[in-house]
C-alpha positions, 0 to 999 in steps of 0.5 A, a space after each residue: 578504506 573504511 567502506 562504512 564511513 565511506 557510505 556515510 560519507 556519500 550519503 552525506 554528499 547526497 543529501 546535502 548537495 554539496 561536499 563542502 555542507 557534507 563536510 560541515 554536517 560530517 565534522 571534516 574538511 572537504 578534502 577528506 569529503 572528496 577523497 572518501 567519494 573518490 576512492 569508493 567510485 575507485 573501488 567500485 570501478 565506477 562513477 557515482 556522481 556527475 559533477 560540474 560547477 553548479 550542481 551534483 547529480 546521481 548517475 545511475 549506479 550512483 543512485 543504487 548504491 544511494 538507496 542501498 547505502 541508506 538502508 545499510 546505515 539504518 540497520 548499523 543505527 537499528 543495530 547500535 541502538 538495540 545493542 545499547 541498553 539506553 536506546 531500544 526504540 526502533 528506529 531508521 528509515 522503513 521502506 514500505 510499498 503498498 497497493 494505490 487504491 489500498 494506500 490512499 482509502 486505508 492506510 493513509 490515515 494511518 501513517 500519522 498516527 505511527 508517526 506519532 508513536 515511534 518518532 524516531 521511525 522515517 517512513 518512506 512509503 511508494 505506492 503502485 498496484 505493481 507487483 514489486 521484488 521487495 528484496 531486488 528493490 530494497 523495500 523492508 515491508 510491503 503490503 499485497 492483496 491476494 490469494 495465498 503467500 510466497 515461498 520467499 517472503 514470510 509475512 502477517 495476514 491483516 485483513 480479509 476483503 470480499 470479491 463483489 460482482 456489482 453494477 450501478 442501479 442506472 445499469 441495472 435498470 437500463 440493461 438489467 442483471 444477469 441471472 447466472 454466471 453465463 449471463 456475463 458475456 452478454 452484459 458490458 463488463 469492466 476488466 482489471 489488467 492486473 488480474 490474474 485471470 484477465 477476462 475470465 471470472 470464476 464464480 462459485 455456487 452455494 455448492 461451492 462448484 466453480 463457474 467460469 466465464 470470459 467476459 466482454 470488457 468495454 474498457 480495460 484498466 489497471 486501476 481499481 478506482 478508474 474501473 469503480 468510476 466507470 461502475 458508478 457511471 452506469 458503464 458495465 459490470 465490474 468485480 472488485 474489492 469491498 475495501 475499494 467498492 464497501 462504502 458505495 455498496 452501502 450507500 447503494 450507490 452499486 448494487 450486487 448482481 448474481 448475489 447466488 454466487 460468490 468469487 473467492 476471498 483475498 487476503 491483505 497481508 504485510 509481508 517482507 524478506 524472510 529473514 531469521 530476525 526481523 528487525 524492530 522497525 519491521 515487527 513495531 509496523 507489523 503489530 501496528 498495522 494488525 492492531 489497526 485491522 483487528 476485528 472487522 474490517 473498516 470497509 465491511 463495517 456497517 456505518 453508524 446509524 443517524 440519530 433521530 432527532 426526539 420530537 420535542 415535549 409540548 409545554 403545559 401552557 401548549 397543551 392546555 390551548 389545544 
């Protein structure tokens, strides 16, 4: 059996819904559809599709080796086409996964653009603030937001984001602003479960010396944008992200507090398997994404000033009746 054509043959079915559209879209008969289907599921030792008269399913092994069999036939694509002297545009399918609140705010606007730019690139992109294996989930790039690398991954840093202790003004005016970091326990706070510190938040000083706490959380969340939202409604203290909380600082719609101390720096980076030679799809995001960043950062940017608007000049005639 040619397992290749195999793959291509099953993810033809997939896709189309049918062996029989899989056939038309292949060029065959049904039958070679079918005996193809039939001798990888032989081979495997397992059933990948639920069949009945109306409709095909994916069972679950199926659907592993669906996602799995696509990423194969995009790299034999990327191969063929780097290996052609006619065609040395990336492209395939690129798997990103990527931090919700990040995804949404900073790189949403950006996916049209490199749509535009490499047409031939099919994006795919899943966000969650879960830490995911990129490799064990079949992801060829994902963006983190934290402290330091991995020992298994190589990857770009993009970007620095500030850790900001902040409250909103109608907090701070109804139950003030704590002055030291000890202050924190007696304050309403709002915790990330995603931390991976939990409740205790480590401040430094203008020394640098480190200040730790464990805090009184009213209300636990694993969403940076519910826990801005609960800020912003005067419900407690919370630490996040100048790329989530950048604009409302600016605004004043939240306000520092224990502005003597500061938490550590994260890092936004793009990171994927390490690999000896990163494909084209990869590299092209990669220097994309590191273009679009460069610089300071959008959440750290000061917003444009609002023109004044020029008192208008007084005619001759106006003048001379005053």
């Amino acid at each position: 059996m040619d397992r290749l054509r195999a793959f291509e043959v099953f993810a033809a079915v997939v896709g189309q819904g049918s062996f029989t559209r899989a056939a038309d879209k292949l060029d065959t008969s049904p039958a070679n559809v079918t005996r193809y289907v039939n001798e990888l599921e032989t081979s495997l030792g397992a059933r990948l599709l639920n069949r009945t008269s109306r409709r095909l399913s994916l069972t679950e092994t199926g659907k592993m080796l669906h996602d799995r069999a696509l990423a194969i036939l995009d790299d034999v694509a990327e191969a063929e086409a780097l290996a052609s002297s006619s065609a040395l545009q990336p492209r395939g399918r690129l798997r990103i996964n990527a931090p919700l609140s990040f995804g949404v705010a900073h790189l949403a606007p950006l996916w049209p653009r490199f749509m535009a730019r490499y047409p031939d690139i099919a994006l795919d992109v899943e966000l969650t603030d879960r830490v995911v294996d990129i490799v064990e989930e079949g992801y060829d790039l994902a963006i983190r937001i934290a402290r330091g690398g991995s020992a298994s991954l190589v990857g770009r840093k993009l970007a620095v984001s500030h850790n900001i202790v902040c409250a909103s003004p109608d907090y701070v005016a109804a139950h003030g602003a704590p002055r030291t970091p000890a202050e924190l326990p007696g304050h309403a706070c709002i915790g990330y479960t995603y931390s991976a510190t939990a409740d205790s938040w480590e401040l430094h000083d203008a020394a640098d010396k480190p200040h730790t706490v464990t805090v009184r959380c009213a209300m636990h969340t694993n969403n940076a944008d519910t826990a801005r939202a609960a800020a912003l409604a005067g419900r407690g203290i919370i630490w996040q992200p100048t790329f989530l909380i950048g604009a409302d600082l600016q605004a004043g719609r939240l306000v520092r507090v224990l502005p003597d101390y500061h938490m550590a720096d994260i890092d936004v980076m793009a990171v994927y398997p390490s690999r000896r030679h990163v494909s084209g799809k990869v590299r092209v995001m990669v220097d994309f994404l590191a273009e679009a960043f460069r610089g300071t950062p959008p959440w750290d940017r000061e917003p444009p000033a609002t023109p004044s608007r020029a008192p208008r000049a007084r005619s001759a005639g106006a003048r001379k009746r005053r």
